[in-house]
TORRO-857313 format. One record per residue: residue in one letter; x, y, z of N, C-alpha, C in turn. Coordinates in steps of 0.05 Angstrom, whole numbers, padded with zeros to 5 digits, always signed. Layout:
N
AXYZXYZXYZ ...
end
This chain:
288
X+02699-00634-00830+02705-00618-00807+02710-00589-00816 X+02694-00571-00802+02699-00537-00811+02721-00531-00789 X+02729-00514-00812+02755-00495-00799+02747-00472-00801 X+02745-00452-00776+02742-00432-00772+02768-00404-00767 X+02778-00397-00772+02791-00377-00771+02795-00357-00746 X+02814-00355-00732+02817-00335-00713+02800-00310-00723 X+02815-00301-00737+02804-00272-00752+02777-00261-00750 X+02767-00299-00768+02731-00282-00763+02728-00275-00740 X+02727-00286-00720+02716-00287-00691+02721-00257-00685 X+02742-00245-00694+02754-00212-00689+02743-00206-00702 X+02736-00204-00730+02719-00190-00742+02690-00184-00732 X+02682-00210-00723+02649-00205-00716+02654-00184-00696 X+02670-00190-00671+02665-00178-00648+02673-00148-00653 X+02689-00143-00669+02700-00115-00678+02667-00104-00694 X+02656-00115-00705+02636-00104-00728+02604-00104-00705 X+02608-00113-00678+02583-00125-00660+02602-00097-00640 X+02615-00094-00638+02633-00067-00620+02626-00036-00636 X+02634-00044-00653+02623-00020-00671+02593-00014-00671 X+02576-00027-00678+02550-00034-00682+02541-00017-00655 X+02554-00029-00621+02537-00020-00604+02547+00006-00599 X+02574+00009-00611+02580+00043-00605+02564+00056-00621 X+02560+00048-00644+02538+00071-00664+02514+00069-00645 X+02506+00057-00640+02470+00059-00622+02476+00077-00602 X+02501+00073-00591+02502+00094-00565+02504+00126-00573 X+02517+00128-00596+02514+00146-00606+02486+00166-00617 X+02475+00138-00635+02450+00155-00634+02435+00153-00620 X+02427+00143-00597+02411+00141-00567+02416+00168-00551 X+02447+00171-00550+02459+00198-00536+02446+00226-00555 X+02444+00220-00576+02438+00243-00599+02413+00245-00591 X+02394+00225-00590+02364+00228-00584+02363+00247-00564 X+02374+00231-00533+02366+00248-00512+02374+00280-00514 X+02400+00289-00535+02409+00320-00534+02386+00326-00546 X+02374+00314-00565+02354+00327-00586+02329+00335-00572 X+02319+00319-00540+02303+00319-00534+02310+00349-00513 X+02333+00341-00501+02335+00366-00483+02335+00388-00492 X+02334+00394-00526+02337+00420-00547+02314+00427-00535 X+02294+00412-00539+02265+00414-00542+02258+00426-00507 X+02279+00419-00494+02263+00432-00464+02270+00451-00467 X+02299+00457-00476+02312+00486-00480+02296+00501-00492 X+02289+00499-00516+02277+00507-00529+02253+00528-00511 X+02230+00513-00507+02218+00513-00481+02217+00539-00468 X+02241+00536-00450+02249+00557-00423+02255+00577-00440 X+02273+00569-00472+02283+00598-00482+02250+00610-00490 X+02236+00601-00490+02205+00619-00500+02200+00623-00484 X+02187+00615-00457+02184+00621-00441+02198+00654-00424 X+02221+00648-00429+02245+00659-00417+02242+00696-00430 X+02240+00688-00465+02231+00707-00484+02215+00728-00475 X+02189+00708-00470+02160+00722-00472+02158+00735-00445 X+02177+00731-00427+02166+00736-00394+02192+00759-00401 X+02206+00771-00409+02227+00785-00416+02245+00790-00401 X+02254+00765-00393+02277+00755-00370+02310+00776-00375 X+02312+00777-00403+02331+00785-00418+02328+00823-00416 X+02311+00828-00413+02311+00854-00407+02320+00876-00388 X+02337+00868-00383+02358+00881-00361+02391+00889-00374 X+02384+00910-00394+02402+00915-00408+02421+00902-00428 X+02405+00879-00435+02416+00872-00466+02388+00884-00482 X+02396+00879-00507+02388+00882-00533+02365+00867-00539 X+02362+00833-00536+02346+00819-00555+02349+00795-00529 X+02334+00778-00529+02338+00749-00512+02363+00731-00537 X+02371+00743-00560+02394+00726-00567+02419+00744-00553 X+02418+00769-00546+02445+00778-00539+02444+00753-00520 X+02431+00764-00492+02425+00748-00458+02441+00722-00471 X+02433+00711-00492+02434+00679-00498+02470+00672-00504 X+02475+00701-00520+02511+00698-00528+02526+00707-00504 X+02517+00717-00486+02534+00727-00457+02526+00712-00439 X+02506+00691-00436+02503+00682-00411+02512+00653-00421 X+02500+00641-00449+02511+00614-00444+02531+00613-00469 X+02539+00636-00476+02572+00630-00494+02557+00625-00531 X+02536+00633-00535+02530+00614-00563+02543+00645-00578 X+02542+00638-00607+02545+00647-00625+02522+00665-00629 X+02533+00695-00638+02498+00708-00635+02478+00696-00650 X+02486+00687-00679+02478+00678-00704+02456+00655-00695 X+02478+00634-00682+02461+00612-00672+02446+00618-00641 X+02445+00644-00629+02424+00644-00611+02399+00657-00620 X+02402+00671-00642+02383+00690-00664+02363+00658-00666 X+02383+00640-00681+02362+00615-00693+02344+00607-00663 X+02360+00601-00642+02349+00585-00621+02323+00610-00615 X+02319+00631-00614+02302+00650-00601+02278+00643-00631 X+02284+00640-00658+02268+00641-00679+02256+00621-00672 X+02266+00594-00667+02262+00570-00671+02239+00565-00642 X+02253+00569-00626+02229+00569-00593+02200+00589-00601 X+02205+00614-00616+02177+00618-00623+02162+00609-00642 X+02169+00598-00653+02158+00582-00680+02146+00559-00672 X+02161+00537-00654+02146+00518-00652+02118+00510-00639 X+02107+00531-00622+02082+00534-00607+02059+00526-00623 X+02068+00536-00656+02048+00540-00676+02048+00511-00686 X+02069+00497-00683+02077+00475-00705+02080+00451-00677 X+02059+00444-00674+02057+00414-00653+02066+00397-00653 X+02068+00382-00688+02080+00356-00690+02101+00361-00689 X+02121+00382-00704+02153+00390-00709+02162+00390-00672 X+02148+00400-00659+02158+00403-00632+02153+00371-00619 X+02133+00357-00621+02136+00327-00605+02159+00311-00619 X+02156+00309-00649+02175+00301-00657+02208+00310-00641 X+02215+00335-00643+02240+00339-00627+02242+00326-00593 X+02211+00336-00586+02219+00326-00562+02221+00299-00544 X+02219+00274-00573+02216+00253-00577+02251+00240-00591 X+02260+00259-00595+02287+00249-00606+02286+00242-00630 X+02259+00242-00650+02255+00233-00680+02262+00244-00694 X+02265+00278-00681+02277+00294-00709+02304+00303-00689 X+02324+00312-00711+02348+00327-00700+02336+00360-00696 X+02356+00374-00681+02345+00411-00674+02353+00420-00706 X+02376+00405-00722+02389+00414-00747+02368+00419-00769 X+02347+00396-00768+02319+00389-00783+02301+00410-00773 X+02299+00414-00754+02276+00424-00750+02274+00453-00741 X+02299+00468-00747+02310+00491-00746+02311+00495-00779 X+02315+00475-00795+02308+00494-00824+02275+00485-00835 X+02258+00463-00821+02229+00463-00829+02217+00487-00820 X+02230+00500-00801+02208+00516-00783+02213+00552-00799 X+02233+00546-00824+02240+00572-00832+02210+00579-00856 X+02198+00557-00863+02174+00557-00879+02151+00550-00869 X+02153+00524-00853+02119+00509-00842+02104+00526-00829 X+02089+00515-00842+02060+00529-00834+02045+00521-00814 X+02028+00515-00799+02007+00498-00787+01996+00475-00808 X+01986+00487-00836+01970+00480-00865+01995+00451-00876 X+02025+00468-00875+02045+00450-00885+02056+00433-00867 X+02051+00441-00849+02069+00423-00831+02066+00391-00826 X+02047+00381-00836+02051+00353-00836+02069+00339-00857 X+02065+00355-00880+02081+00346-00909+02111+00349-00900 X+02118+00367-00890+02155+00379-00880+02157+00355-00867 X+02133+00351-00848+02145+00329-00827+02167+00306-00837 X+02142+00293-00860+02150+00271-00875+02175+00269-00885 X+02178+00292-00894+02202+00307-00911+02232+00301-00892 X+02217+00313-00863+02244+00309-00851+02250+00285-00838 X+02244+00268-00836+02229+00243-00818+02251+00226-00843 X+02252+00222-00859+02258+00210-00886+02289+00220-00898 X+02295+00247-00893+02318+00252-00912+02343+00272-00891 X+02357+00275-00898+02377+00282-00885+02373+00309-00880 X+02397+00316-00856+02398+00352-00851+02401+00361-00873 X+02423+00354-00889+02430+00365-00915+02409+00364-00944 X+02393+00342-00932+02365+00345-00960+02343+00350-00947 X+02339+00360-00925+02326+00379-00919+02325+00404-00921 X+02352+00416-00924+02355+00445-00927+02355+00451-00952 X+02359+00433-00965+02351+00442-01004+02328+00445-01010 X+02308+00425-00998+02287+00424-00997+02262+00449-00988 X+02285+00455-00961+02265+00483-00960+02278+00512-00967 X+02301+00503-00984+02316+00535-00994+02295+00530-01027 X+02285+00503-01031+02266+00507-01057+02239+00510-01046 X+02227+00519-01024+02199+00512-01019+02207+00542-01011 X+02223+00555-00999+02220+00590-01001+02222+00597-01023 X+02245+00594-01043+02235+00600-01071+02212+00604-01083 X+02196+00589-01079+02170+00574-01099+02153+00590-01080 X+02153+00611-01058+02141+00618-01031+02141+00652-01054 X+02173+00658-01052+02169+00685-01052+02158+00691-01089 X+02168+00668-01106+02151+00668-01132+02118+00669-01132 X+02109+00663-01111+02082+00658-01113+02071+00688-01099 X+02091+00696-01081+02078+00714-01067+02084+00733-01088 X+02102+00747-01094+02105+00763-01124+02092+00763-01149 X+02081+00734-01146+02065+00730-01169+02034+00740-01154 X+02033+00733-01131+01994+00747-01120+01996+00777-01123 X+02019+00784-01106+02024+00816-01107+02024+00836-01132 X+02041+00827-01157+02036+00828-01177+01999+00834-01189 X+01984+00809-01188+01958+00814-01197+01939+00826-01182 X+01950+00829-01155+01936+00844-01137+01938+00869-01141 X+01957+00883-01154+01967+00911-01156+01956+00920-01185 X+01941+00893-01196+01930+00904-01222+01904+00922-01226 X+01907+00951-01220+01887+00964-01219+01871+00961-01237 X+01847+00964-01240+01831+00975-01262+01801+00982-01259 X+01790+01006-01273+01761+01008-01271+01755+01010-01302 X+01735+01004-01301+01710+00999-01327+01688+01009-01327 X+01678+01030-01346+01663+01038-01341+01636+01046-01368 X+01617+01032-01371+01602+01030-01400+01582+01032-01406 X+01561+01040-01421+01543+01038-01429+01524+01018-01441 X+01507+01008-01424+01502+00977-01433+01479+00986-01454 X+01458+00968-01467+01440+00958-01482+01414+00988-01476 X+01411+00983-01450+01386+00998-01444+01396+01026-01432 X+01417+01025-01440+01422+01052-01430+01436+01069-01404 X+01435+01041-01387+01444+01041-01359+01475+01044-01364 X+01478+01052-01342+01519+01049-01339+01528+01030-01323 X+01548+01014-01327+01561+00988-01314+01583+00998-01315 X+01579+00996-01277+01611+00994-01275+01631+00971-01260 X+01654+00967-01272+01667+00939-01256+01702+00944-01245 X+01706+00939-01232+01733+00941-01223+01747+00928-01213 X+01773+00929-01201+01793+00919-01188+01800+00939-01174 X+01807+00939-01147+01817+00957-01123+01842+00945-01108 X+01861+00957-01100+01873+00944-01074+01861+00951-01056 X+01869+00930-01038+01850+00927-01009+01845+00948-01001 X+01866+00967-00987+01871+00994-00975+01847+01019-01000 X+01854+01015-01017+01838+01035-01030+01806+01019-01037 X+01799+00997-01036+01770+00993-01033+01762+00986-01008 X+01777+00988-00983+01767+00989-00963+01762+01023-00954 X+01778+01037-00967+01767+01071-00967+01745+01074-00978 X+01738+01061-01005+01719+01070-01024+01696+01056-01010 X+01694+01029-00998+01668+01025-00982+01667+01043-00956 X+01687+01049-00933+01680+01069-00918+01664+01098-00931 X+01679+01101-00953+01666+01125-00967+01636+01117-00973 X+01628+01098-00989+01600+01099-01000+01584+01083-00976 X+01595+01074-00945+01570+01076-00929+01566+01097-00916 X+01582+01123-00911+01583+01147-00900+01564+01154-00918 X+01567+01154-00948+01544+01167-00964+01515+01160-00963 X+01515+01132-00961+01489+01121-00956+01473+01124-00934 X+01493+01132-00907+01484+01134-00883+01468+01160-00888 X+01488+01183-00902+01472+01204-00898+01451+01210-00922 X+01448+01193-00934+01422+01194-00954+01393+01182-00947 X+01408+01161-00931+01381+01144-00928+01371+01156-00894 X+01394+01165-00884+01381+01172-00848+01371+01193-00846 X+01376+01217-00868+01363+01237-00876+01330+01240-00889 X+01324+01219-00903+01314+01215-00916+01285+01198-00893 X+01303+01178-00876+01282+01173-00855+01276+01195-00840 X+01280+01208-00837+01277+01230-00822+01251+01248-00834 X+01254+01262-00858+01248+01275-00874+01217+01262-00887 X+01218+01237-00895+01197+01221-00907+01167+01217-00892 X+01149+01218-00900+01131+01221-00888+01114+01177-00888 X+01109+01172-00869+01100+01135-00869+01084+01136-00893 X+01094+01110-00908+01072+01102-00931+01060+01081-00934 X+01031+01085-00939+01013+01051-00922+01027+01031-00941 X+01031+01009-00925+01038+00983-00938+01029+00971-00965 X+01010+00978-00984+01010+00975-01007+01017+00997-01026 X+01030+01013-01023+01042+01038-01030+01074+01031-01049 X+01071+01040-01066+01092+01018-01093+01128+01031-01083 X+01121+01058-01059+01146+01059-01052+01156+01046-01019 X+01128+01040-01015+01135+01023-00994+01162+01014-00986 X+01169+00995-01006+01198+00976-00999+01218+00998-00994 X+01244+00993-00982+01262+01003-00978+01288+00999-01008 X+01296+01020-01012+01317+01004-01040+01339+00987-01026 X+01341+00966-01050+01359+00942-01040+01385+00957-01034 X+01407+00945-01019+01431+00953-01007+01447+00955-01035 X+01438+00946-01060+01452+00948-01080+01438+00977-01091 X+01424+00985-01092+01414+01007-01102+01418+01025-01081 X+01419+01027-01059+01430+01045-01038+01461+01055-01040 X+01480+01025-01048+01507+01041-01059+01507+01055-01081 X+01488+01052-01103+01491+01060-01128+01480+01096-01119 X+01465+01097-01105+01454+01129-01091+01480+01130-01081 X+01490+01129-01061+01511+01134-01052+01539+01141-01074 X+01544+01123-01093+01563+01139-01113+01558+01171-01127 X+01538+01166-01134+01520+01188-01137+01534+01210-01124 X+01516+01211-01090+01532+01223-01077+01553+01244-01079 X+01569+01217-01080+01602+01222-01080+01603+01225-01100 X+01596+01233-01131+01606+01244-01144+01601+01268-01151 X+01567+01270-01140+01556+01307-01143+01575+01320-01121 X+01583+01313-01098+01606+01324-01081+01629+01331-01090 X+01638+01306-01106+01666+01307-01114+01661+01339-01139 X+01654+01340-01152+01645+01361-01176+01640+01382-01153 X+01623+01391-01140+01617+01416-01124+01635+01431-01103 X+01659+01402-01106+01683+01413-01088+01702+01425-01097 X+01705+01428-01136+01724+01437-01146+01736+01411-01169 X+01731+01387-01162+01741+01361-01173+01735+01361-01203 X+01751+01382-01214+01733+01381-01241+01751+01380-01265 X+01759+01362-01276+01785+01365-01295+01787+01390-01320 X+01762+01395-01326+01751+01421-01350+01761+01445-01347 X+01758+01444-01306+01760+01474-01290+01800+01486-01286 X+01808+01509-01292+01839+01503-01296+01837+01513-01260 X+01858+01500-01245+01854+01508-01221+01844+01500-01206 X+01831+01472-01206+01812+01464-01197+01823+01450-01172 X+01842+01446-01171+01854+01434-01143+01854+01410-01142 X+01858+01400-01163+01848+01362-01179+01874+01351-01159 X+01894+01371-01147+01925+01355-01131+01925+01355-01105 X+01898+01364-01095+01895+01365-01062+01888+01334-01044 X+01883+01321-01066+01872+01292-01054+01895+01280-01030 X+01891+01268-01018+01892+01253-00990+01921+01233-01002 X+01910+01222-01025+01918+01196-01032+01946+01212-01051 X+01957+01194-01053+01987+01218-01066+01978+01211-01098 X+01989+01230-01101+01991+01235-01134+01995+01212-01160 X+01976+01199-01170+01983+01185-01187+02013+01193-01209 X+02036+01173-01210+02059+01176-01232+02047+01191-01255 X+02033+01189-01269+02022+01197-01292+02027+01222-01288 X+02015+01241-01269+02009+01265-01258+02037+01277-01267 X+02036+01299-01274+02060+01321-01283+02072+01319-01255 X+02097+01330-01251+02103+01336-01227+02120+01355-01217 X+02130+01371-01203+02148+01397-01196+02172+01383-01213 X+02186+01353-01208+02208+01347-01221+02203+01341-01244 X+02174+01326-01258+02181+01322-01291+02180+01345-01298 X+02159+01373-01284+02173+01392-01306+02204+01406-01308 X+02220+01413-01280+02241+01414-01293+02258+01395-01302 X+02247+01363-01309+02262+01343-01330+02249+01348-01365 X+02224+01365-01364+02223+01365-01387+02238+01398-01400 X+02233+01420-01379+02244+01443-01388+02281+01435-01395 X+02289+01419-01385+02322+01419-01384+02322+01395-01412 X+02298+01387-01422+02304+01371-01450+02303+01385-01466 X+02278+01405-01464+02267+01431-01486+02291+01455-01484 X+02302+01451-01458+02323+01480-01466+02298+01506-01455 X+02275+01506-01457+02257+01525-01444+02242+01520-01420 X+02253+01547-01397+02244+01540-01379+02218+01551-01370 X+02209+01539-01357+02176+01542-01341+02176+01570-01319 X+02168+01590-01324+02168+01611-01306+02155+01608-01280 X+02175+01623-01262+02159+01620-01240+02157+01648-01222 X+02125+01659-01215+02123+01686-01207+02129+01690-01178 X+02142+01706-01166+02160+01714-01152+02126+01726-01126 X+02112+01719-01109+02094+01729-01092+02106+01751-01084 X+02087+01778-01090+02102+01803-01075+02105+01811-01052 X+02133+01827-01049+02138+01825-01019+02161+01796-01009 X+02172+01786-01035+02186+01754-01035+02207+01766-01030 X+02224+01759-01013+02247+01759-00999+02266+01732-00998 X+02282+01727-01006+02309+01708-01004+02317+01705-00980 X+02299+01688-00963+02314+01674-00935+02330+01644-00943 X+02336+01636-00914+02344+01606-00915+02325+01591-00918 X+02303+01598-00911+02282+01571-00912+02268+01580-00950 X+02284+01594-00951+02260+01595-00982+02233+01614-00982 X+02214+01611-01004+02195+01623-00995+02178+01630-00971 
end
């Protein structure tokens, strides 16, 4: 014959009481998590239609005066509502109750469209708190990489040589901004070599050995040309003293002497660099 115990019977029902309070708990958590996600929502909506524009600042001020938040945490809620448009699964997920707003307010400080399935996983699996380590090391590893492209991107260089037969090869590296000038520059040149040139040329019958047109690679190579009998006839001449080699567009390469290295080098030498007074120079406020 078993003997059963008062106690257990309290225990189960105490541990089966507990049990359904935790579910209600996280059932209630789902649905706030879901209503984030409507919030969320209206706050973009709300954003983009610029509801907030009636003398506050930002749609997070509107957000700390009308519904009481913390500016800090209405800054996140305005970040977080524009972010998710981009990121589909992070937003069904919330509005499904699978992720918490805690999760998916620090995935959305990195994901990508590209990443965003991997974060998913990430968050789907591990806590608010190992989530946020997770992506305080995935911005790390973000801004090392980006420092590291930036870095070799900024690695200028030209080359310039004398090959075998005599020809010159040239090879380089540009930043964007300055080889997107240098191609604006050498199709301006080409335009006006070759449209000139149609112009000017008289038709040559089809078996005629100049017939063909020069390839678009030999048309830039005319075009440097160009631009460099220009650059020389404009003064660009390092040989020439005076030459005006400091008028360029583009600012002054460091290398370049400058008004301040020379008085940093006259104040090392103890001798100073003269400077001639234009006649008729008068001592105002503005200077010369």
């Amino acid at each position: 014959m078993e003997m059963t115990s008062p106690n257990a019977f309290a225990t189960e029902d105490r541990v089966a009481a507990l049990d359904r309070l935790g579910d209600e708990i996280a059932e209630l958590s789902a649905h706030l998590d879901a209503a984030s996600a409507r919030l969320l929502e209206l706050i973009r909506e709300f954003d983009a239609r610029g509801g907030w524009g009636n003398g506050f600042r930002s749609c997070a001020h509107w957000l700390s005066w009308r519904v009481g938040l913390d500016l800090g945490a209405a800054r996140e809620k305005v970040r977080v509502a524009r972010a998710l448009p981009a990121l589909p699964r992070l937003a069904e997920a919330l509005a499904r109750g699978e992720l918490s707003y805690a999760k998916v307010r620090a995935v959305t400080r990195v994901a990508t469209p590209e990443t965003e399935g991997r974060l998913l996983k990430v968050a789907r699996v591990g806590t608010a708190a190992h989530v946020e380590r997770i992506v305080r090391g995935w911005r790390c590893m973000d801004r090392k990489t980006e420092a590291r492209e930036s870095k070799q991107q900024h690695k200028r260089t030209l080359q310039v040589y004398q090959d075998d037969d005599g020809m010159f090869v040239v090879r380089g590296r540009l930043a964007p901004e300055v080889g997107a000038l240098v191609m604006k520059a050498l199709d301006a040149a080409r335009e006006t070599l070759y449209q000139q040139a149609r112009k000017d040329a008289a038709p040559e019958p089809w078996n005629h050995p100049q017939a063909d047109p020069p390839s678009p690679g030999q048309q830039r190579a005319d075009a440097l040309t160009l631009l460099a009998e220009a650059a020389l006839h404009h003064g660009l001449d390092p040989g020439v003293a005076g030459s005006g080699t400091r008028s360029w567009s583009m600012s002054t390469p460091r290398c370049w002497p400058t008004r301040n290295s020379r008085a940093s080098a006259s104040s090392r030498t103890g001798r100073a660099f003269p400077r001639k007074r234009p006649s008729g120079w008068r001592a105002t406020r503005a200077g010369w």
